[in-house]
N, C-alpha and C positions, 0 to 999 in steps of 0.2 A: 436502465434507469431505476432506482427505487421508488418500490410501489406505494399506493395511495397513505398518507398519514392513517396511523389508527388514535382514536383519541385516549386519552389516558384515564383510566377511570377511577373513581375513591367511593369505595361502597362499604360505607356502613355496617357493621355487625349487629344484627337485630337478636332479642329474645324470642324465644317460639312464642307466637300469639296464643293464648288462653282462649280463643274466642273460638264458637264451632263454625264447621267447613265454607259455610258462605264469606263470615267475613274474612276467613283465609285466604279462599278464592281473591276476595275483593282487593288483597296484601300482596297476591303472587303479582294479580293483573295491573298495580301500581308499580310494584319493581321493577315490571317487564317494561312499562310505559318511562321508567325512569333510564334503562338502559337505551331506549331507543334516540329517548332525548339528550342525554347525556346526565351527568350528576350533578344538581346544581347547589351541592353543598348546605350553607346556611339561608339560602335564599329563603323569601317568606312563602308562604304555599298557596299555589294559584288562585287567582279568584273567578268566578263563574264562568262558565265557557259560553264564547261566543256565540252566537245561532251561525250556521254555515252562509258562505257567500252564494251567491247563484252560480249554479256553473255558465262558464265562458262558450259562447256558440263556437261549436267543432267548425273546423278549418277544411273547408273543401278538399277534396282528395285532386290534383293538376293534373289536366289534360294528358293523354299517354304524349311520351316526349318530351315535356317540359319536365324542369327539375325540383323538386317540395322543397321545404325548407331546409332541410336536412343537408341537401348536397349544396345552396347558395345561402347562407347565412348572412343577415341584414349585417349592415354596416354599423358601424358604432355612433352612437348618436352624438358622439362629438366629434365630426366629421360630417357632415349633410352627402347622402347617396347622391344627390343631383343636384346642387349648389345653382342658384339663380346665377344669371350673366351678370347680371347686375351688382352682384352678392357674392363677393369672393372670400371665399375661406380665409380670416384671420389667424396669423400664425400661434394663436396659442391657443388651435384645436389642433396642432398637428402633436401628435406625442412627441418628447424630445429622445434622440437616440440615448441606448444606454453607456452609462460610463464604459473607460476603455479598464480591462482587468490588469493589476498593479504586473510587474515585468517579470517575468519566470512564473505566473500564475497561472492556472484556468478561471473559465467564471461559472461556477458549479449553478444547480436550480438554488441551492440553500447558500446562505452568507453567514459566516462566522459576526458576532458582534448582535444576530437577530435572534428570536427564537428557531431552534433547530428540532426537528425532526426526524430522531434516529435510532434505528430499531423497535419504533412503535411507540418511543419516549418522546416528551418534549423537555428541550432543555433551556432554560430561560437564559438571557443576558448576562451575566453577573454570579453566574453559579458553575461548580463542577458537581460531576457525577462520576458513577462506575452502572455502566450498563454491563446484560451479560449477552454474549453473542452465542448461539448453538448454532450450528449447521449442518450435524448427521447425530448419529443415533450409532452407539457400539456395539457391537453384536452382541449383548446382553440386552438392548433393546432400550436402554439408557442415556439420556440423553447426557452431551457432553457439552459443557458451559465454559467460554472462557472470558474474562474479562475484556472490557473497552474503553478505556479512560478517556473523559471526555472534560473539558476548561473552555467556556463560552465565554468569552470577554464581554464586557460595556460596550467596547465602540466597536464596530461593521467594520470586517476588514478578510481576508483570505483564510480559508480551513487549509490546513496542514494537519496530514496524517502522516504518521509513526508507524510501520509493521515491524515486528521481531520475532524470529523462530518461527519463520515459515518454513525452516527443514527444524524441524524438534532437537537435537543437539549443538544445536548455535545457540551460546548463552551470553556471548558478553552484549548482544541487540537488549535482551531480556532487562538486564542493568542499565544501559543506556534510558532507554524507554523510561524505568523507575526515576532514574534520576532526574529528569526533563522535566517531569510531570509535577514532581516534587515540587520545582521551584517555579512553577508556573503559577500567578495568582490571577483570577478571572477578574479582580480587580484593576488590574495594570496593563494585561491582554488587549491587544486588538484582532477582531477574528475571533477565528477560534483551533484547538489543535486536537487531535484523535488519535489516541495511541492503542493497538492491538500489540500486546507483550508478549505475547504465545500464540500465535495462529495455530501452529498445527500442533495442539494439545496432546494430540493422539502419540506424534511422535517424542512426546516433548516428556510424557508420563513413562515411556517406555528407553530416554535417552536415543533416540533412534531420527537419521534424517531422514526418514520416510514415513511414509503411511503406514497403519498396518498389514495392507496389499503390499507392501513393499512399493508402490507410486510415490513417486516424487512430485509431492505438491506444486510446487512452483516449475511445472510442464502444461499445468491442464489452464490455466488463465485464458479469457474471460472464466473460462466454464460451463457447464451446459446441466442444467436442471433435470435432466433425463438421462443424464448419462452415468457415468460410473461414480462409485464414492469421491475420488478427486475430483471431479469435474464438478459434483455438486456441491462439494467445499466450497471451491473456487468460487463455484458462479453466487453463490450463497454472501461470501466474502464482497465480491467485487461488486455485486447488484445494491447489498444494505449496506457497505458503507464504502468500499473506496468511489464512486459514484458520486460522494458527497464531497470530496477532496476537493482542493483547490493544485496544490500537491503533495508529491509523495516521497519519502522517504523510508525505502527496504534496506532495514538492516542487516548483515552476513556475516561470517566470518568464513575463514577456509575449509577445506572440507579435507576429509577421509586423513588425517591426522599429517595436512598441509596448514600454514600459519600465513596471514599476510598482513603486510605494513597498511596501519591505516591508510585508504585511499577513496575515492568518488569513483564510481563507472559509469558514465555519461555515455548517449551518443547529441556529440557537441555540434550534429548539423542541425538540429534542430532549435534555433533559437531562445525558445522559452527552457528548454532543457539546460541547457548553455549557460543562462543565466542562475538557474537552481543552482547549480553544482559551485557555479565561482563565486556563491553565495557565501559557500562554506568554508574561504580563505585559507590562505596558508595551509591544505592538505591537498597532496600528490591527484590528480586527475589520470585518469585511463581513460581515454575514448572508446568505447565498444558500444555495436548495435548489439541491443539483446535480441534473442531469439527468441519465435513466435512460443506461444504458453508459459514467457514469465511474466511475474505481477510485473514488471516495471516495462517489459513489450504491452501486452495490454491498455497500462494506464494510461503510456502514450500514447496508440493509438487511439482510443479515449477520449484523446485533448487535454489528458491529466498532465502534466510535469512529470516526472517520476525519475530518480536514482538511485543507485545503488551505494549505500556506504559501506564498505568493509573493514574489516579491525580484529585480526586475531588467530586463532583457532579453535573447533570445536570440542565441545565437552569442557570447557577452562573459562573459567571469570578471571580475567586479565585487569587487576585495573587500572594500570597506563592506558592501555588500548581502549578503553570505559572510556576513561576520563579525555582523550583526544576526542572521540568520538560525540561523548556529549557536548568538548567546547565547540566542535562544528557545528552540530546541529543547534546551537544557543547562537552560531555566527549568521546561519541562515534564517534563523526567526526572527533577529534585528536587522538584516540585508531585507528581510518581506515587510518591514515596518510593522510586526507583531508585538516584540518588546522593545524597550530602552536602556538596556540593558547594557553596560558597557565590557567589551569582549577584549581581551589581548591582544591586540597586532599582531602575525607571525613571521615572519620569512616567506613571500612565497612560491610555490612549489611547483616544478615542472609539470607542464602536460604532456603525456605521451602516448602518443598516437598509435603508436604500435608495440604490439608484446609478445614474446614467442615462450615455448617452454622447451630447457633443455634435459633430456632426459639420460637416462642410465642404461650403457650397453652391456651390464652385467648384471646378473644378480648376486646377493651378498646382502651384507650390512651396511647402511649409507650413514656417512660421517663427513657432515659437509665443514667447509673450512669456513667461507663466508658468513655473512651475517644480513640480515634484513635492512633497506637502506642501504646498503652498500654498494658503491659505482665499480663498474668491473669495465675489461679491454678483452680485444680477443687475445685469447691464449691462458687468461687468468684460469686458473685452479680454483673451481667452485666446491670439489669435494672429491671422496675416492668413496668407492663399495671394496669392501674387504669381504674374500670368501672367507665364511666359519672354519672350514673344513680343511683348505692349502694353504691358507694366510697368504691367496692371492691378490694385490691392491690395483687396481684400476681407477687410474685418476679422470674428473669429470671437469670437461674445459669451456670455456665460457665460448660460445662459436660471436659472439658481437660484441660491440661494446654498450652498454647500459647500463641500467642499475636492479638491483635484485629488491621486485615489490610482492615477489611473493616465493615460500619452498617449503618442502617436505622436511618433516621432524623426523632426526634420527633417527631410521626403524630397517626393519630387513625388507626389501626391495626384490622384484624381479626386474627383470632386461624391458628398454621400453616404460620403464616407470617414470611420470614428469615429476623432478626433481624439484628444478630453481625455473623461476617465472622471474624473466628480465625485461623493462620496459626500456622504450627507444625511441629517442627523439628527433621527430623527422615533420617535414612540413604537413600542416593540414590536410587531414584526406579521412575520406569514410574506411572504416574498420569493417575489413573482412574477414565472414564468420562463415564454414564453412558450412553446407547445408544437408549434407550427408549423414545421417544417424549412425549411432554404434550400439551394437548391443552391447547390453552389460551382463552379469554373469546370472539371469535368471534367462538370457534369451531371448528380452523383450528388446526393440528398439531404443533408445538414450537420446534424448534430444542435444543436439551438439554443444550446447552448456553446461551440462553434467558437470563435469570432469573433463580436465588438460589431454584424456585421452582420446576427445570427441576428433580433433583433429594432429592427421598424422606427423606434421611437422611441426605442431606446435606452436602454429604462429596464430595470436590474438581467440587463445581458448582459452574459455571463463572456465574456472574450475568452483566455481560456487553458486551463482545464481543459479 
């Protein structure tokens, strides 16, 4: 939960007083008095102070046994603790329950459309900002700031927050995010929305999807303030603002120089999730549980919404794959009744419940034939690896029929390498993630959404979250 508001403060630049050290004294011990109180700008300046009240007669220490005030706290006086018989509680002392939270929502402590509370800022109704978020210190001992775009609408309505490049070389999230924000007026807004465009700065300054530990951020979620540099991102991250969500949208693209067709990764048993995703119309659905230590496992459990949208490849500004990915997220901000905004229609697009990855039993150069989007049978020819060296070709076969929503770019390949990611469409059912760790090539364990390698036959392995 994010911790207590800190209030905002506006202090005045004064001239050094001229006057000697008493009435300096008498200038410190006003300032000090003013930050206790808070700053109260223009206001006119107090007038004589009251004589004190009498103190209030101390409250008997309870009998050993019984319990003080502490552990049985009085009742609310609009409510009577002991209500006459005669005298029955009319119903509008009873509080009224709270509204039910709009459909694919949470209902966070803070409400988009009120004043917000975040990062120590207050953001009024009717205005945007740019806060800056830090969360660790680089070993130069410097602290690292990234941006948080924040649009506070007029009218009360659900936070939605934006993450992008939480692995630092996924850049088309980073565009998406700009562009959203752009067209967002806090005039027209209901709610409010928070976009984080670089989470992981560290890696993002370096091109690199990792930490500088070489950790993978999005393993360590919630987080843990005591524990290692990821863990204290994380928990850093998740504590000050996803916490404040209503929900969530993590941005991705593919990884280790893999590309994928825009799509949503959901896990669709869970209702409120169910409805985020098919918020965003007319793009491809994946069902997949994510795996414990991602932001989007976390938020869920949570009680945040949270999905994954994916679009791309890393290290490359795509913008087809931008501009899909923006019109989705502008289809779920008018699906949360945020804007009014009127969106394109699209065709839409299968859900599929299950996905495997088929991989290369050779090494070589991989020169696939297919293309992204494209429905395959078994037997189809998704690619060959040619050796450099014998101009031996080894063709790579589709083992199902599906469609190819995600594969490797052109490059030299070892044996065992997952190639093309086919999705498959089959009745309703939870998605199995294997729960097995793999090491990667430093030795450490890989949490089984790394990478298509996490699981050895390739069926429904996340290669980017």
């Amino acid at each position: 939960m994010p911790g207590p508001a800190t209030p905002t403060l506006q202090l005045a630049v004064t001239q050094p007083s001229p006057h000697p050290r008493p009435a300096r004294a008498l200038a410190l011990a006003l300032f000090a008095a003013g930050l206790l109180g808070g700053c109260g700008g223009d206001a006119p300046p107090p007038g004589p102070v009251a004589p004190p009240a009498a103190p209030a007669p101390a409250t008997p220490a309870p009998p050993p046994g019984e319990t003080g005030p502490e552990d049985n706290p009085p009742v609310p006086a609009m409510v009577p603790a002991t209500p006459p018989p005669t005298q029955p509680v009319p119903p509008a002392a009873v509080a009224p329950a709270p509204e039910a939270p709009a459909t694919g929502v949470a209902m966070p402590s803070q409400q988009g459309g009120t004043p917000l509370t975040l990062l120590g800022q207050r953001v009024e109704p009717g205005t945007s900002t740019r806060l800056l978020w830090s969360a660790s210190k680089i070993f130069e001992g410097m602290s690292s700031e990234t941006p948080v775009l924040v649009v506070n609408g007029r009218t009360p309505g659900p936070i939605l927050c934006l993450t992008a490049a939480v692995h630092g070389d996924e850049l088309n999230g980073i565009e998406m995010v700009r562009r959203v924000f752009q067209e967002l007026s806090p005039d027209t807004l209901t709610g409010a929305a928070i976009g984080i465009p670089i989470v992981n700065i560290h890696g993002f300054r370096r091109g690199s999807r990792y930490l500088p530990d070489r950790r993978d951020l999005n393993r360590f979620f919630p987080g843990n303030p005591q524990g290692s540099s990821a863990a204290r991102i994380a928990n850093s991250l998740f504590e000050n603002i996803i916490r404040n969500c209503s929900a969530l949208i993590d941005l991705h693209t593919g990884s280790f120089f893999r590309t994928n067709l825009p799509q949503v990764r959901a896990d669709l048993s869970r209702p409120a999730v169910a409805d985020l995703a098919h918020g965003f119309g007319g793009m491809l659905v994946l069902n997949s549980d994510a795996a414990p230590g991602t932001l989007r496992r976390a938020a869920t459990d949570a009680g945040i919404p949270a999905v994954i949208l994916e679009a791309g490849e890393p290290l490359r500004l795509q913008p087809k794959q931008v501009d899909q990915g923006v019109a989705g997220i502008n289809r779920v901000l008018r699906s949360l009744g945020m804007t009014r905004k009127a969106t394109l229609l699209k065709q839409p697009e299968p859900v599929y419940y299950r996905s495997r990855w088929v991989r290369a039993d050779h090494g070589g150069v991989l020169f696939s034939v297919v293309r992204l989007g494209q429905t395959v049978r078994p037997g189809d020819i998704l690619g060959n690896v040619t050796d450099p060296i014998t101009n031996e070709q080894n063709l790579i076969y589709s083992p199902v029929a599906g469609r190819v929503i995600g594969m490797a770019v052109n490059q030299v390949v070892m044996p065992g390498f997952a190639a093309f990611h086919l999705g498959t469409e089959s009745a309703p059912g939870p998605a199995q993630v294997s729960a097995e760790p793999v090491p990667d090539e430093t030795g450490k364990d890989r949490d089984v959404e790394d990478a298509p390698e996490a699981n050895g036959n390739g069926e429904n392995a996340n290669e980017t979250e």
